[in-house]
N, CA, C and O atoms as a GROMACS GRO file, in nm:
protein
  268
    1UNK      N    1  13.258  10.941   9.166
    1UNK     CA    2  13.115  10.947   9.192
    1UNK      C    3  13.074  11.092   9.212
    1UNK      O    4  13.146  11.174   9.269
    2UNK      N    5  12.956  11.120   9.162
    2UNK     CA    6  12.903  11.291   9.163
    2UNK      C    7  12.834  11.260   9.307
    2UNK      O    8  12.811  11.164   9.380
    3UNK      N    9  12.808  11.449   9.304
    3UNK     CA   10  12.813  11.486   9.458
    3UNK      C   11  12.625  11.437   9.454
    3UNK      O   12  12.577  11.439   9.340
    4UNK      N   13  12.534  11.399   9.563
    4UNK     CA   14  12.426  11.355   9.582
    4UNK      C   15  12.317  11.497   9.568
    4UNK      O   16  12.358  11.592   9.634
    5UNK      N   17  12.225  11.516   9.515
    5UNK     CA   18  12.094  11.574   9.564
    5UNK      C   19  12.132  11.692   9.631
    5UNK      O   20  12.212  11.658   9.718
    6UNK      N   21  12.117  11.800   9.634
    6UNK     CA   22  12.056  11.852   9.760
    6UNK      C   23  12.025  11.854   9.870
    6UNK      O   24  12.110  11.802   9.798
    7UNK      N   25  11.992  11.857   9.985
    7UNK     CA   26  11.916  11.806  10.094
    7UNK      C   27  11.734  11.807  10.089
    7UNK      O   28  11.649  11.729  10.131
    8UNK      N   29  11.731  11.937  10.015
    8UNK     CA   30  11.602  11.984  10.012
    8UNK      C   31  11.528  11.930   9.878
    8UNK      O   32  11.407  11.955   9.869
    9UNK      N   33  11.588  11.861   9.774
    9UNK     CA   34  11.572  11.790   9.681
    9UNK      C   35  11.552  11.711   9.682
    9UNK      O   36  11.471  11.673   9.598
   10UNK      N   37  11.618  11.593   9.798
   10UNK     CA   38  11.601  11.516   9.840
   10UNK      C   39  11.502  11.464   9.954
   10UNK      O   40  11.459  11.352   9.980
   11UNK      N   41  11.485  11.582  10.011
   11UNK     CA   42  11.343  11.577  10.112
   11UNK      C   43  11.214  11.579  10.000
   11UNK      O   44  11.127  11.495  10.018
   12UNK      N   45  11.199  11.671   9.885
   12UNK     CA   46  11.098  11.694   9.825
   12UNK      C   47  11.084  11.552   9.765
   12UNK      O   48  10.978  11.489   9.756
   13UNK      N   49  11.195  11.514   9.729
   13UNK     CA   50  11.182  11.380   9.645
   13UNK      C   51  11.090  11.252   9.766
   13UNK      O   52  11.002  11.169   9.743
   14UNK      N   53  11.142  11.279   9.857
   14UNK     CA   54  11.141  11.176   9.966
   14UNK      C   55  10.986  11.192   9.961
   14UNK      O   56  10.900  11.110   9.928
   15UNK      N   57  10.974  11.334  10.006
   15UNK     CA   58  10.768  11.362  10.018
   15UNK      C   59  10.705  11.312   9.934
   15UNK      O   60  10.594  11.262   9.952
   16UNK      N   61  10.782  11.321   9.800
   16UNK     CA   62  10.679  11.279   9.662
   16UNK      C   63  10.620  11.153   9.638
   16UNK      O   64  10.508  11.131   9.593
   17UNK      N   65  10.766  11.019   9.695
   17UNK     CA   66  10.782  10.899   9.719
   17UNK      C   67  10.671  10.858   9.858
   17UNK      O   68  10.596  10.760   9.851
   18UNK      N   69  10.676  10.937   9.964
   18UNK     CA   70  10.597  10.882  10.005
   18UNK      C   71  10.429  10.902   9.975
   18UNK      O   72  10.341  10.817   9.992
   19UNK      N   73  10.414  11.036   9.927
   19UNK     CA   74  10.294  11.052   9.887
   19UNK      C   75  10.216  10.956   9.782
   19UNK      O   76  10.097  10.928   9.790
   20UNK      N   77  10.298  10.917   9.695
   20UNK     CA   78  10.245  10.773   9.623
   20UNK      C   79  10.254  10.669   9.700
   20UNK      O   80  10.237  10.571   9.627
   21UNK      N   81  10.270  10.640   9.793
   21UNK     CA   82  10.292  10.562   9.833
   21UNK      C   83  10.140  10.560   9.960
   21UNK      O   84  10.041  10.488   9.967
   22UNK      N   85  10.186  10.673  10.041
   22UNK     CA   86  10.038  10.728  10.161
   22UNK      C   87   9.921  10.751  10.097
   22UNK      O   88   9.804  10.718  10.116
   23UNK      N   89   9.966  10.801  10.034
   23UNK     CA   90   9.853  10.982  10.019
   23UNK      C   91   9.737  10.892   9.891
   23UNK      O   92   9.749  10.790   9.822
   24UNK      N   93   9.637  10.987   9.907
   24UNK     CA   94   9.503  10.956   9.825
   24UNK      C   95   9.588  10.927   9.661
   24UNK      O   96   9.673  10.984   9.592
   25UNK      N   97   9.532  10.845   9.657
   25UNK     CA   98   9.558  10.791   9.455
   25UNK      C   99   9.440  10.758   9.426
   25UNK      O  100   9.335  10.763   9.491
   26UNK      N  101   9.478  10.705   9.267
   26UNK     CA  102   9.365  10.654   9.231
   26UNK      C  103   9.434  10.528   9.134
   26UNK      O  104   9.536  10.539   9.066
   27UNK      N  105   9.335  10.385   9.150
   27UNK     CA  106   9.407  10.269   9.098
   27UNK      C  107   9.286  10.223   9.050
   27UNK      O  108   9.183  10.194   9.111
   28UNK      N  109   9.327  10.220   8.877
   28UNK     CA  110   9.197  10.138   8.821
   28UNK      C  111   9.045  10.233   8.824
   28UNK      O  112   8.936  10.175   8.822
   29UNK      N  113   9.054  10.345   8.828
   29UNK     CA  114   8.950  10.435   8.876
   29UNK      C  115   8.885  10.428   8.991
   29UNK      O  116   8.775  10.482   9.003
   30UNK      N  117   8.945  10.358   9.097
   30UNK     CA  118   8.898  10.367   9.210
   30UNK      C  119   8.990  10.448   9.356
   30UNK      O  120   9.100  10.424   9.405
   31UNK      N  121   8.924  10.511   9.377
   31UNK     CA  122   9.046  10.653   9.510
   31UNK      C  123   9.006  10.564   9.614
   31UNK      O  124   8.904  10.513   9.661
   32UNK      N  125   9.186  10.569   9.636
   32UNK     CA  126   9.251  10.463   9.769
   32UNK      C  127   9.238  10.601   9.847
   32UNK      O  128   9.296  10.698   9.800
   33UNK      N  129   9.171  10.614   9.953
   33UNK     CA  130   9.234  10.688  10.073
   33UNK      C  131   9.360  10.724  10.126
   33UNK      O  132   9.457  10.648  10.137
   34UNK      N  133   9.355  10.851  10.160
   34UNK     CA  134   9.509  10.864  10.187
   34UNK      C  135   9.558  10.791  10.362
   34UNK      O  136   9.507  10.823  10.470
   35UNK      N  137   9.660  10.698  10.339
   35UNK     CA  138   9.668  10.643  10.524
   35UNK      C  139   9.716  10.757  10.581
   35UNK      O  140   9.649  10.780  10.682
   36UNK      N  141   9.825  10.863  10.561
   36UNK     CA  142   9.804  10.938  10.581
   36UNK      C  143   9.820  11.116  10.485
   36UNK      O  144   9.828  11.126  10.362
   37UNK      N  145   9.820  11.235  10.583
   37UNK     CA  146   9.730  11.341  10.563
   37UNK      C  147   9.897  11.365  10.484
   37UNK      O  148  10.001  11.304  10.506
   38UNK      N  149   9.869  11.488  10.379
   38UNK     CA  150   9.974  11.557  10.285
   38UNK      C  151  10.059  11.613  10.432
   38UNK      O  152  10.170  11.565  10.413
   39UNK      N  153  10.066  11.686  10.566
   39UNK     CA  154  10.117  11.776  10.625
   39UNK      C  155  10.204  11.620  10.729
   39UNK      O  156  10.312  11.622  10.789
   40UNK      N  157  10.132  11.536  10.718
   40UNK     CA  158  10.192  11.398  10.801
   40UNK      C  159  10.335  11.344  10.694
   40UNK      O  160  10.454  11.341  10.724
   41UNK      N  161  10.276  11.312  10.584
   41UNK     CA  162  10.398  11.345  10.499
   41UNK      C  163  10.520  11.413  10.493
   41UNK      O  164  10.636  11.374  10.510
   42UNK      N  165  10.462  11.547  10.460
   42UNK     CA  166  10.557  11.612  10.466
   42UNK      C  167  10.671  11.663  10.622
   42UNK      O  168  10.783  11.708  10.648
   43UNK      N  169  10.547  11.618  10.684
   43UNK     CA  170  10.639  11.619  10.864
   43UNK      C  171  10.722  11.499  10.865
   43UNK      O  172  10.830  11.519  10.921
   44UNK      N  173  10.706  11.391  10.823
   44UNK     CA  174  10.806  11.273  10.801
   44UNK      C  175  10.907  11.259  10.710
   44UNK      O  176  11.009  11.193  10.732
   45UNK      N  177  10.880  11.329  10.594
   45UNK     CA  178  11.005  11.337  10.511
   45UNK      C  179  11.114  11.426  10.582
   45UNK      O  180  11.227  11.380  10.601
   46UNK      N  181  11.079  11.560  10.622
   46UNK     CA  182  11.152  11.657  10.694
   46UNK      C  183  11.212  11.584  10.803
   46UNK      O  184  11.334  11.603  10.803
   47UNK      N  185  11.170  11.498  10.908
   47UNK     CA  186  11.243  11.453  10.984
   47UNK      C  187  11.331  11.312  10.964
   47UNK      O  188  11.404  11.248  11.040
   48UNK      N  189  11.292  11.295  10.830
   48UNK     CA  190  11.424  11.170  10.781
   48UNK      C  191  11.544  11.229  10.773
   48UNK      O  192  11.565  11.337  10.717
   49UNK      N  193  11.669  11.121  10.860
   49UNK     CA  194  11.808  11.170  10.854
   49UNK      C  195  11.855  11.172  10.702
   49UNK      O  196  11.810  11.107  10.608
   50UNK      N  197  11.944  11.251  10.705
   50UNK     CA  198  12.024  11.299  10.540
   50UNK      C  199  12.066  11.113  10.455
   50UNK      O  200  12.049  11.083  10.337
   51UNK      N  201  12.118  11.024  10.566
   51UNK     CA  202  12.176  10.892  10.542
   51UNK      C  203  12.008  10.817  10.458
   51UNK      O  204  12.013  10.744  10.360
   52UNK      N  205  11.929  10.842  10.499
   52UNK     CA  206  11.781  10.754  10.506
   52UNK      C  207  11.764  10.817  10.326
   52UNK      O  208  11.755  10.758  10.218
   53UNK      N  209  11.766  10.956  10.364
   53UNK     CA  210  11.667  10.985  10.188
   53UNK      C  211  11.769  10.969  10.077
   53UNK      O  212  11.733  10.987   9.961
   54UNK      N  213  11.933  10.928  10.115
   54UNK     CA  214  12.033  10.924   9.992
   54UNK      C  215  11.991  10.746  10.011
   54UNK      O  216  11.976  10.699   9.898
   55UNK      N  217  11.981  10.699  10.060
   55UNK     CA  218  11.945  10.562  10.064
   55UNK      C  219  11.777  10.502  10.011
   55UNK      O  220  11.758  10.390   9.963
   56UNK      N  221  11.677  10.599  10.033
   56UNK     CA  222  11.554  10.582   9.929
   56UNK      C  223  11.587  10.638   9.782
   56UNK      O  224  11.519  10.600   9.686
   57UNK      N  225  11.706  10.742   9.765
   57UNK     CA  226  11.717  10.779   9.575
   57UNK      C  227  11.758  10.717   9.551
   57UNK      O  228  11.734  10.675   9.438
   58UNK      N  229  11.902  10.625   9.667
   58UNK     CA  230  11.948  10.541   9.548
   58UNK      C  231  11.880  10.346   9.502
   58UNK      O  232  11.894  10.266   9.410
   59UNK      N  233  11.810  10.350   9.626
   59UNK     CA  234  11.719  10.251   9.580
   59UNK      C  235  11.641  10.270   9.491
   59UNK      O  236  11.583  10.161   9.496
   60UNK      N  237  11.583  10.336   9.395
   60UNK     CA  238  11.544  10.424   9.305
   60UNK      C  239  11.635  10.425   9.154
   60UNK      O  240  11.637  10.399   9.033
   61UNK      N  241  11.674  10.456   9.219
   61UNK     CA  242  11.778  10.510   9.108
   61UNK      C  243  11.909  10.473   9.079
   61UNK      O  244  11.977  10.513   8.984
   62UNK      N  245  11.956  10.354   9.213
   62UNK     CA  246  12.092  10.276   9.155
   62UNK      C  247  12.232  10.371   9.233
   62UNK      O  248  12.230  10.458   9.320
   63UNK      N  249  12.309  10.328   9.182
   63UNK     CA  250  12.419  10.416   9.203
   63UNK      C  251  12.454  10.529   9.082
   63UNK      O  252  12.566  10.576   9.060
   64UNK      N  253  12.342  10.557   9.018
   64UNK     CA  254  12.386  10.666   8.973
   64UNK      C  255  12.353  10.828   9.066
   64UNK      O  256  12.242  10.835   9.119
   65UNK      N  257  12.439  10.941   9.081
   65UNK     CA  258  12.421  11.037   9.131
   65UNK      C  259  12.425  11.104   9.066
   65UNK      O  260  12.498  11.092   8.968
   66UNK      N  261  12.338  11.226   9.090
   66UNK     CA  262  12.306  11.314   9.016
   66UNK      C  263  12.416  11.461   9.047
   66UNK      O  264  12.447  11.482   9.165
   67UNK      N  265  12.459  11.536   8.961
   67UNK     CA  266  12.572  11.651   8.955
   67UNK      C  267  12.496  11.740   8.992
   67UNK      O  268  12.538  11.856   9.004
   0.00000   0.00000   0.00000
């Protein structure tokens, strides 16, 4: 098995995931509000343990790891 992400790759990834997920979109041409703010985000990804964001890529992405 290859070695996982980064840490900081994996945080960015984590922010990105939740930002589709929080953060302002738009569905059908209509803008969902963000529940929360881009800096709330990114303060929550940063404080996810290392175990949590290899466990959101690989729900994602399977057991494949990236080199």
């Amino acid at each position: 098995m290859g070695r996982m992400m980064s840490e900081r790759a994996l945080r960015d990834y984590a922010y990105k995931v939740l930002k589709s997920e929080y953060g302002e979109r738009e569905e059908k041409g209509v803008i969902i509000p963000a529940k929360y703010t881009d800096a709330q985000l990114a303060e929550f990804a940063k404080a996810m343990p290392q175990w949590q964001l290899e466990q959101m890529y690989t729900m994602i992405y399977g057991s494949e790891m990236v080199e």
